[in-house]
Each structure stands twice: as C-alpha cells, then as structure tokens.
C-alpha positions as CSV (number, residue, x, y, z in Angstrom):
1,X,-102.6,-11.2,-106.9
2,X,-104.1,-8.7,-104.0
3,X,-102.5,-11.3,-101.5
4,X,-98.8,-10.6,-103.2
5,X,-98.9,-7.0,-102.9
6,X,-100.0,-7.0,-99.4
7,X,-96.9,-9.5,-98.6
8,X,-94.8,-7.2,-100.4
9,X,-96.2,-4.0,-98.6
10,X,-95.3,-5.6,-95.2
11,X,-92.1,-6.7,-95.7
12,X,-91.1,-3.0,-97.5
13,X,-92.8,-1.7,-94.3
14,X,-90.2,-4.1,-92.0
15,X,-87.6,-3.0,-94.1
16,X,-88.0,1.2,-93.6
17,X,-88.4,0.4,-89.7
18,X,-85.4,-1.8,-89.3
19,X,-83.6,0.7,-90.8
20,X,-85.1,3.7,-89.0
21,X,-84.1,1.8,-86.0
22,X,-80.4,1.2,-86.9
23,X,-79.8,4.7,-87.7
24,X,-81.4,5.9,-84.8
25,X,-78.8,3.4,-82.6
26,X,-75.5,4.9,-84.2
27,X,-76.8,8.4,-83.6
28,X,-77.4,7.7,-79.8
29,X,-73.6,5.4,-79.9
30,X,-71.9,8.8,-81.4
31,X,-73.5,10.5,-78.9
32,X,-72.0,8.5,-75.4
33,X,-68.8,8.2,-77.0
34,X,-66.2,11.0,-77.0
35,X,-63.6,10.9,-79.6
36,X,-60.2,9.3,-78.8
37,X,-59.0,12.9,-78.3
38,X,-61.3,13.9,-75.5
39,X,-60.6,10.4,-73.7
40,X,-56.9,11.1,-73.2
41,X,-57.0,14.5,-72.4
42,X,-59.1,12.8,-69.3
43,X,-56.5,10.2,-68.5
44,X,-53.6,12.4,-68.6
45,X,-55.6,14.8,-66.1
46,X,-56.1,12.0,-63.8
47,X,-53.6,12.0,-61.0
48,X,-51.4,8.5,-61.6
49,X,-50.6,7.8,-58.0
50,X,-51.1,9.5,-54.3
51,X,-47.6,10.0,-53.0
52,X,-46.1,11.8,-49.9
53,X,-42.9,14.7,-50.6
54,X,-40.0,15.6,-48.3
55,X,-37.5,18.3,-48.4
56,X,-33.8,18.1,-48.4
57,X,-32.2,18.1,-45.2
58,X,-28.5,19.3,-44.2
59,X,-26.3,17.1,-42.4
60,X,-22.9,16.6,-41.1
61,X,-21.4,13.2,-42.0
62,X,-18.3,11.3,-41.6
63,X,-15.5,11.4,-44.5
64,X,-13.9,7.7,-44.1
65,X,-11.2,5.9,-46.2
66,X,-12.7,1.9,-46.2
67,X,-9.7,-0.4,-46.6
68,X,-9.7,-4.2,-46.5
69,X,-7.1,-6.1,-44.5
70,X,-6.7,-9.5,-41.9
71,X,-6.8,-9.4,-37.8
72,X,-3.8,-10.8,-36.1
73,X,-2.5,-10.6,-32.5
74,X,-0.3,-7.7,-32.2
75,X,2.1,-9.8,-30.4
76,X,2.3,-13.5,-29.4
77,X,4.6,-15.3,-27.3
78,X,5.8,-18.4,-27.5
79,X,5.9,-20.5,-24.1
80,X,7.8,-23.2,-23.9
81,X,9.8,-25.5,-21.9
82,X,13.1,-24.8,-20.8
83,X,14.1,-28.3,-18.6
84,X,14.6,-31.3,-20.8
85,X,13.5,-35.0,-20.2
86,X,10.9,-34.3,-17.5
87,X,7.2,-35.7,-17.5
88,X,4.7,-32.8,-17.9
89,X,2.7,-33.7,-14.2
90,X,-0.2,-30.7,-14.8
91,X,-1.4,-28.4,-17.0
92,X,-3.3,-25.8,-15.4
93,X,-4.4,-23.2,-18.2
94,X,-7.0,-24.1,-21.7
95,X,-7.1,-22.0,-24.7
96,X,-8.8,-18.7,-23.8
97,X,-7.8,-18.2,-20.5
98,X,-6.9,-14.6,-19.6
99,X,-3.4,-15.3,-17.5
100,X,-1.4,-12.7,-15.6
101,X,2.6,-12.2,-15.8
102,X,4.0,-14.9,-13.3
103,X,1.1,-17.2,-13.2
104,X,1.9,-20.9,-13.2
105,X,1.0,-22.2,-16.6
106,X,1.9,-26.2,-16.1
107,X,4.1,-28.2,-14.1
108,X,6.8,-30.4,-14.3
109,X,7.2,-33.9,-12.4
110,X,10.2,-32.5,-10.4
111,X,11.7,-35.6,-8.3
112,X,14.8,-36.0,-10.1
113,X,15.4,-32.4,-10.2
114,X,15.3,-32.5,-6.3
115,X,17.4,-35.3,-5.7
116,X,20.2,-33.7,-8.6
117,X,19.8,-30.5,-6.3
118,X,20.5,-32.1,-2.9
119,X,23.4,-33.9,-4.5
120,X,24.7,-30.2,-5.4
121,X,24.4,-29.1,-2.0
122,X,26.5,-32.4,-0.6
123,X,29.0,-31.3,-3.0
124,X,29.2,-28.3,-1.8
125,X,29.7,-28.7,1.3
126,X,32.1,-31.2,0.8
127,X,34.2,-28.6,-1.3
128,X,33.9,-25.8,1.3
129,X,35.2,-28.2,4.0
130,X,38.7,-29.1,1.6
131,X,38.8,-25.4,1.0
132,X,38.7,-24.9,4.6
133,X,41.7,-27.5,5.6
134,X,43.2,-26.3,2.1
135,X,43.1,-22.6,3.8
136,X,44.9,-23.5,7.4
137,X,47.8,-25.3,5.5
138,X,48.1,-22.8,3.5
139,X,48.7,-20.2,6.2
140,X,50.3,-22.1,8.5
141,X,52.6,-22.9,6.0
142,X,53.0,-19.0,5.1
143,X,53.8,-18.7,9.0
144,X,56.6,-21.1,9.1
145,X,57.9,-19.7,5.7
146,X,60.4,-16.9,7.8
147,X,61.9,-20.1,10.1
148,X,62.7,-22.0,7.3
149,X,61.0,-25.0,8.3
150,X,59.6,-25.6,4.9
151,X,60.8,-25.1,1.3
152,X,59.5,-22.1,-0.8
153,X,58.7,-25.8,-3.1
154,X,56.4,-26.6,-0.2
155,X,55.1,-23.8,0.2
156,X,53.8,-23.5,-3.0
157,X,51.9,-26.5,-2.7
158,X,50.3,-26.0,0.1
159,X,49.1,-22.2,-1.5
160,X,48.2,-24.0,-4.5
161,X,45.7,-26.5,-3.0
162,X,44.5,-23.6,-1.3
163,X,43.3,-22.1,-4.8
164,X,42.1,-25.5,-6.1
165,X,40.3,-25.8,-2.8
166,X,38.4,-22.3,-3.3
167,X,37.6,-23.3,-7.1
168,X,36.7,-26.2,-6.4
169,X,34.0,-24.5,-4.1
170,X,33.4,-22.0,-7.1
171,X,32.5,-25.1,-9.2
172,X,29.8,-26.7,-6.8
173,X,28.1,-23.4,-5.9
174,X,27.7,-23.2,-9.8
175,X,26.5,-26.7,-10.2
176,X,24.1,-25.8,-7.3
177,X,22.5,-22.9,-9.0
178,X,22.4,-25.1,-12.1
179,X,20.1,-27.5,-10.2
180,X,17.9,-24.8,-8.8
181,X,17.1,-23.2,-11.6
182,X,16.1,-26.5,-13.1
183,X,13.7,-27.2,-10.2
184,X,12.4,-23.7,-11.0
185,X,11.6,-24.4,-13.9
186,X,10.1,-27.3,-13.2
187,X,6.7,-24.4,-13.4
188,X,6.1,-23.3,-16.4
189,X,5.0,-19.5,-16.1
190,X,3.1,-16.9,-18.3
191,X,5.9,-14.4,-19.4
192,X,2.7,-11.5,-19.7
193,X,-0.2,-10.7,-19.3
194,X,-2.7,-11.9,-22.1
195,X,-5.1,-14.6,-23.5
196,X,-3.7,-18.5,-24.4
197,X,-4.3,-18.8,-28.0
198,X,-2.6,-22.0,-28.4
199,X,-2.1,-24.8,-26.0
200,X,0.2,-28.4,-27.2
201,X,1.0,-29.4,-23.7
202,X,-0.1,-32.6,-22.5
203,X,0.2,-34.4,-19.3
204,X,2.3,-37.1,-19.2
205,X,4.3,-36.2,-22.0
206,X,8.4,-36.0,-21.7
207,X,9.1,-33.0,-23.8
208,X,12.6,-31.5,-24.4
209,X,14.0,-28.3,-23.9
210,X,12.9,-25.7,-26.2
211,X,10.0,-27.5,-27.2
212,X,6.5,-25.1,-27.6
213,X,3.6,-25.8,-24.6
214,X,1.5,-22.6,-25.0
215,X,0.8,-19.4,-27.3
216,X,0.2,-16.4,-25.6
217,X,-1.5,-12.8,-26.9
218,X,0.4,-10.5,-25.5
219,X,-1.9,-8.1,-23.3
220,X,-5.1,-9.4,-25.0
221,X,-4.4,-6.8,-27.7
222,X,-5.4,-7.5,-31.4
223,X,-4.9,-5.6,-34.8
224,X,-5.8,-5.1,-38.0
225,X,-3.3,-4.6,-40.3
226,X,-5.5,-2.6,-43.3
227,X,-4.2,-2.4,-46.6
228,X,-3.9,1.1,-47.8
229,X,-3.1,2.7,-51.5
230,X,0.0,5.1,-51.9
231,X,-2.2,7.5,-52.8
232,X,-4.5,7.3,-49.5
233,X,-1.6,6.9,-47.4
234,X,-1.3,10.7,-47.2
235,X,-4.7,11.3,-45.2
236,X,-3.9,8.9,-42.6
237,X,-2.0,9.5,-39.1
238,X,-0.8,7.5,-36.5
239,X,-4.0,8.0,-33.5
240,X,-6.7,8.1,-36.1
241,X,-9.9,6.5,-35.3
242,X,-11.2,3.5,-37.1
243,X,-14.2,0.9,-37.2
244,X,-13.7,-2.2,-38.2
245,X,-16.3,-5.1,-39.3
246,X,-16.0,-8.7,-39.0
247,X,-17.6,-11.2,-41.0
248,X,-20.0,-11.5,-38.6
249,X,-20.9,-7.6,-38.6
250,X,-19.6,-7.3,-35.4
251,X,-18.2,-3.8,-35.0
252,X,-15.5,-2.9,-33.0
253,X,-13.2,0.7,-32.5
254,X,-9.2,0.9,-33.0
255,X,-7.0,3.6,-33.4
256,X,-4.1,3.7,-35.6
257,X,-0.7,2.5,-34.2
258,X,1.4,2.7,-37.2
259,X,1.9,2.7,-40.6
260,X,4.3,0.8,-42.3
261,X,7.1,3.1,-44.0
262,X,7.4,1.0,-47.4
263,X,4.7,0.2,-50.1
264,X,4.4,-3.4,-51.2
265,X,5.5,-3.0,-54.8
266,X,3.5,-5.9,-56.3
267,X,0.5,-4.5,-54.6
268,X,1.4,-1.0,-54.4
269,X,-0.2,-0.9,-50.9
270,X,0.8,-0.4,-47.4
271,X,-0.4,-2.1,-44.3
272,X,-2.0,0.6,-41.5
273,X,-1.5,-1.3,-37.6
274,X,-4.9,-0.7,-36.1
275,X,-5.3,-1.9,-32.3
276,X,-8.1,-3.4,-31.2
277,X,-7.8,-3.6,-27.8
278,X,-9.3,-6.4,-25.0
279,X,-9.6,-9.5,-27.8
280,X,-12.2,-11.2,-24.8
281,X,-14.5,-7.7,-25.0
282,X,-14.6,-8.1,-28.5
283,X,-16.3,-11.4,-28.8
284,X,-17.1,-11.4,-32.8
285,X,-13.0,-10.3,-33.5
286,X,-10.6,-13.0,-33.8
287,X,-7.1,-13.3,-35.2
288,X,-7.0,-14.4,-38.9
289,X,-9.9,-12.8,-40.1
290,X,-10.5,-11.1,-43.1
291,X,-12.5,-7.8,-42.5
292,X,-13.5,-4.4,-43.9
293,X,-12.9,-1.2,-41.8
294,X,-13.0,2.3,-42.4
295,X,-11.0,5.6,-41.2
296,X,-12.5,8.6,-39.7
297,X,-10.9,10.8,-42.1
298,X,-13.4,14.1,-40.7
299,X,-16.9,15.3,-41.2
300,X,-18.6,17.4,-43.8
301,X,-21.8,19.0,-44.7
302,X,-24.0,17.0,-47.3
303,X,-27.7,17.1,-48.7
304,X,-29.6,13.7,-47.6
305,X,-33.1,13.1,-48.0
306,X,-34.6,9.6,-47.5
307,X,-33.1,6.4,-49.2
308,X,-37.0,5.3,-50.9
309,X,-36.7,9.1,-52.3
310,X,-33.6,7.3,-54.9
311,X,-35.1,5.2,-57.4
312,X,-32.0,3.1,-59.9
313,X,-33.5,3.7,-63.5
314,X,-31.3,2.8,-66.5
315,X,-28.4,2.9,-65.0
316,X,-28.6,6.1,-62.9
317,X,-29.7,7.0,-59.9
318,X,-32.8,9.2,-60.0
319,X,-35.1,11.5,-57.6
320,X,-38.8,12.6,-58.6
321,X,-39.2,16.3,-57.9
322,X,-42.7,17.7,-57.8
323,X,-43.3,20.9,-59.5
324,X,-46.2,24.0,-58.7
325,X,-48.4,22.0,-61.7
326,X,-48.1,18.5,-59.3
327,X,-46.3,17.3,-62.3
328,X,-42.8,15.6,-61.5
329,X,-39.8,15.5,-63.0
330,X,-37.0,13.1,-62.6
331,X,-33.8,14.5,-61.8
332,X,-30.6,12.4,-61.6
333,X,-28.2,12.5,-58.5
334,X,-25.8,10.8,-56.9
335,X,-25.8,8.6,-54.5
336,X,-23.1,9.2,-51.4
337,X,-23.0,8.5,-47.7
338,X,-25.4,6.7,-45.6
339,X,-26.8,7.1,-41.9
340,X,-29.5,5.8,-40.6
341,X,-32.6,5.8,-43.2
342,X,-31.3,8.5,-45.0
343,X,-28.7,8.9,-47.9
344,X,-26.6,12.1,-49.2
345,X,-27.4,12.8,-53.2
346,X,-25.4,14.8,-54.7
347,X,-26.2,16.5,-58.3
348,X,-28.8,19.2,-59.3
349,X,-31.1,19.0,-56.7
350,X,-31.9,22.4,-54.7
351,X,-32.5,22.5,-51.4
352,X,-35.9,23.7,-51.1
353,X,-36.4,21.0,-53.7
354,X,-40.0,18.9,-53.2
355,X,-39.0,15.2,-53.4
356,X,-41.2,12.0,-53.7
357,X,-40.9,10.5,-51.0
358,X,-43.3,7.4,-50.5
359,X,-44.4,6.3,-54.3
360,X,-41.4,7.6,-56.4
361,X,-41.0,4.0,-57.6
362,X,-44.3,4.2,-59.4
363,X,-43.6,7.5,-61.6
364,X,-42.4,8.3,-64.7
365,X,-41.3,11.6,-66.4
366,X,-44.2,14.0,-66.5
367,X,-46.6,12.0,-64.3
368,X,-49.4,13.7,-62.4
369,X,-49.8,13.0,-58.9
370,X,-51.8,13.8,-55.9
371,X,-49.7,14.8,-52.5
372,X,-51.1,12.9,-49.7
373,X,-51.9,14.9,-46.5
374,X,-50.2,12.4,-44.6
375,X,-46.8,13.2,-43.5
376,X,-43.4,11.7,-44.8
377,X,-42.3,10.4,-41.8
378,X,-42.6,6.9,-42.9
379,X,-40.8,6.7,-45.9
380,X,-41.2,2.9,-46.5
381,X,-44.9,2.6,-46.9
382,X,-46.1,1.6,-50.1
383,X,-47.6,3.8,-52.1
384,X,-51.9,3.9,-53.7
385,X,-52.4,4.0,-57.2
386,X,-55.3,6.5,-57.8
387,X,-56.7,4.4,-60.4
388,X,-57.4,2.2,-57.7
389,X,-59.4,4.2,-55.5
C-alpha cells in the first residue's frame, strides 16, 4: 500500500514538471516571435532591389516618313544586233562589267560583209566610168545640136543616158554605204555608259537582226520607286533626302527624283523615284528588291532617356520614376524615335524627372529601392536584388 502511494507521488511529480516545462517553452516562443504585423512592416522597409536613375535628356531627332517599295534600274538599254545572219566571232564583256559609251561589246565574223563591200566599190566604179562616157556624149552631142548634125530625137538620147548614167552612180554609192555600215556593225558597241545586267550573246551563234545580246544600266544608276499614301504625298519634294535598307541591312542614300503625278486607285498610293546612284558602290543594293526606306522629313526636339529605362507592362509602355521617399512610381509613356541606345518617350514625364535606369524590370508600383552610387552610364547591366546581398 506505502509502495502505491509513492508510485503515485512520482508520477504526479512528473506530471507538474512536464507541464511547468511546456508552459515555460510557449512563453519564451511568444517572446522571439513578432506578430505577423510587425514582420511586414519589416519587409516592406526593406529596399527590393539596388538600381541606378538617369535624367531626361533633350535631343534633336529626325522626322522621317518610312515607305516600302522595290529597286529597279532607272534606265536600261537594250543592246542588240543590228546585222542579220552573221556568226557572233567574240564576246568581249560578262554581266557586271562597268562599260563606257563606244566600247566594243562583241564582234561579228565579218568576211562576208567585206567581200559584199568590195563588190560595192567595183560597182561603183564601174557606174562612175558609164557616167563618165554617158557625160562626153552627152555634150558633144549638145555641141553639134546648132549644126544640125544630129536630131533633137538624138539628142535626147544621148542627154538621157547621161541621167541614167549619174543615177546609176547614185545607186552604187548607196549600195556602198549600205555595205559599210554593215561591216560597222559587224562590233557591237555600248550605247552608254553603265553596268551589263544582262548578257544572251554567245559565240558562235548566227543571230538575226534585232535580236537582244546585252542589257545595260544606264550610268550605273538605280532607284527605288517607294510607295507613298495620298495623304503623305504632301510632305515630300523632289531633292529630299532618303535612306534606304536592303534586305540585307545594307544602307544606302538617294535623293528624290520625282514623284509620280497620279495615285494608284486600287492602292491609293503613289510611287516616289529615289536615285541611288553608282549600283557597283552599293554592293548590298540590287535591282528587284524589295526594301524599306525612310524620308528626311526635318528634325525636332524630343525627350529620350535610355531604351532599358522602358519596361512593356500590360500592354503599355511604362517608366519607373523615383520619388524623395525612394519609392517609385510607374508612369506610362510612349514610345517614339530611336538613336543610338536611347529612345524618345513621350507622355507625363517631367524633365527633371529621376528614372530607373538599370533594374526597372524588377519593380513594381510602390517598391522601395536603394540608388546605387554607381553611375548610369551602362544602362544594360543587370540589376542586384537586395534580398540577395
């Protein structure tokens, strides 16, 4: 009986310290932990991330008109062959050649053109020599005509052969310059300066008059021939400068030659002639393609500040702007012209605005943020989190 009481004793005993013990754990637990309150009021006064800030800068920029349009030569000539039924003997010229006005572009084989021109010449000069003994008849005739010697009939003859005598001559000088031009063309020559764009002639070939041999761009000289709205046809001239970008994003300068005095009225565009001069120069720019271009319309003032600054959100272009708290606010702009690394917002931003540069992307609305010392002059470096400090 003793023995029971003295179990029970110690277990009660156990009991009151185990339970001393537990309440003296949740009092020291309540203690270390601050309520939820307390733990984000500390969160929110931590900075979110380190950033650097830049201000607004003025600028001058370029107004253009873009416009979208094909490159084609401004002129190109067709070279072909004026003799018929000769064998092409040389060709002298491949596509791309720069050729002057009057170079020889191929020959002909000119043999039979020789031989038809020294037949010419025989028959001249057996025409001159009838015309000759035609003549002396004929005068002395016109001599004897006061003795009566002769019939007026007789006469007449003799006058008359004199006149066939003298075509006749007419006829084979004619035929002879026939034949020499033929031998001259016998060369085939450039017609202008410029650049072979095309070339069908083959040697050996017996081509007929007419028939093409070579294409030519005239003077080297390209254009593109832009294609224009009615309603942006207005702030265009003929001498404005424009860039234009091949495919390749090669980027060449023309000024504008023309523009076209109707409006395509399935398109309601016009076409703007833009000459881009020395096709060879401009290496990247060939005839057929499609490019993009823009006009120099002017310059005016704008408000850039680095392209990282602009952060796309929901739609919408945005800018963080820090305030005197180092709290930001986002501010929506838009987005305009670009040169270089920077871009022109426009919107409700003032100029002595302070705007994230480096670490906008990580922001929200409202965040806090430490300003780095460092300057902003590298926009594109990444930004710290301060949480991971």
């Amino acid at each position: 009986m003793r023995t029971s009481k003295r179990t029970l004793l110690i277990v009660l005993a156990l009991v009151v310290v185990a339970a001393i013990g537990a309440a003296l754990a949740l009092r020291g637990k309540g203690e270390a932990t601050p309520p939820k309150d307390a733990r984000a009021e500390a969160a929110a006064a931590r900075p979110a991330v380190t950033v650097t800030v830049a201000t607004p800068e003025p600028a001058e920029l370029d107004v253009t008109l873009g416009a979208n349009g094909n490159i084609a030569a401004w002129q190109e000539a067709s070279v072909g062959s004026e003799s018929s039924g000769l064998r092409l003997a040389e060709v002298r010229v491949n596509v791309g050649d720069r050729v002057r006005k009057g170079q020889v572009l191929a020959t002909f084989s000119g043999e039979t053109v020789a031989a038809d021109v020294a037949q010419a010449k025989a028959a001249l000069a057996e025409a001159r020599a009838t015309a000759a003994d035609a003549a002396g008849n004929a005068a002395r005739a016109r001599t004897l005509s006061q003795t009566g010697a002769l019939s007026q009939q007789q006469i007449n003859q003799y006058q008359t052969a004199e006149q066939t005598a003298k075509a006749r001559v007419e006829a084979a000088e004619a035929s002879l310059a026939a034949q020499q031009v033929r031998n001259r063309n016998t060369q085939v020559l450039a017609p202008d300066d410029g650049v072979i764009s095309s070339r069908t002639a083959t040697v050996g070939s017996v081509v007929g008059a007419g028939t093409e041999l070579f294409k030519l761009i005239r003077q080297g000289r390209l254009e593109w021939r832009a294609e224009v709205g009615a309603a942006e046809l207005g702030k265009l001239s003929v001498g404005m400068p424009a860039t234009i970008t091949a495919p390749g994003g090669t980027r060449v300068t023309g000024r504008v030659r023309s523009i076209a005095p109707t409006v395509d009225a399935q398109t309601r565009n016009a076409l703007v002639y833009v000459d881009i001069p020395d096709v060879q120069a401009n290496t990247g720019v060939k005839a057929g393609m499609f490019s993009r271009g823009e006009f120099l319309l002017g310059k005016s003032e704008a408000l850039t500040v680095p392209q990282v600054a602009v952060v796309p959100r929901d739609g919408f272009n945005t800018v963080m702007v820090l305030q005197p708290d180092q709290h930001v606010r986002q501010v929506r702009v838009e987005a305009g012209r670009r040169v270089g690394d920077r871009i022109e917002v426009r919107g409700e931003l003032a100029k002595d605005a302070r705007v994230v540069v480096a670490g906008a992307g990580f922001l929200n609305d409202g965040d806090l943020v430490r300003v780095s010392d460092a300057p902003a002059a590298n926009p594109t470096a990444g930004a710290t989190p301060a949480a991971a400090k």
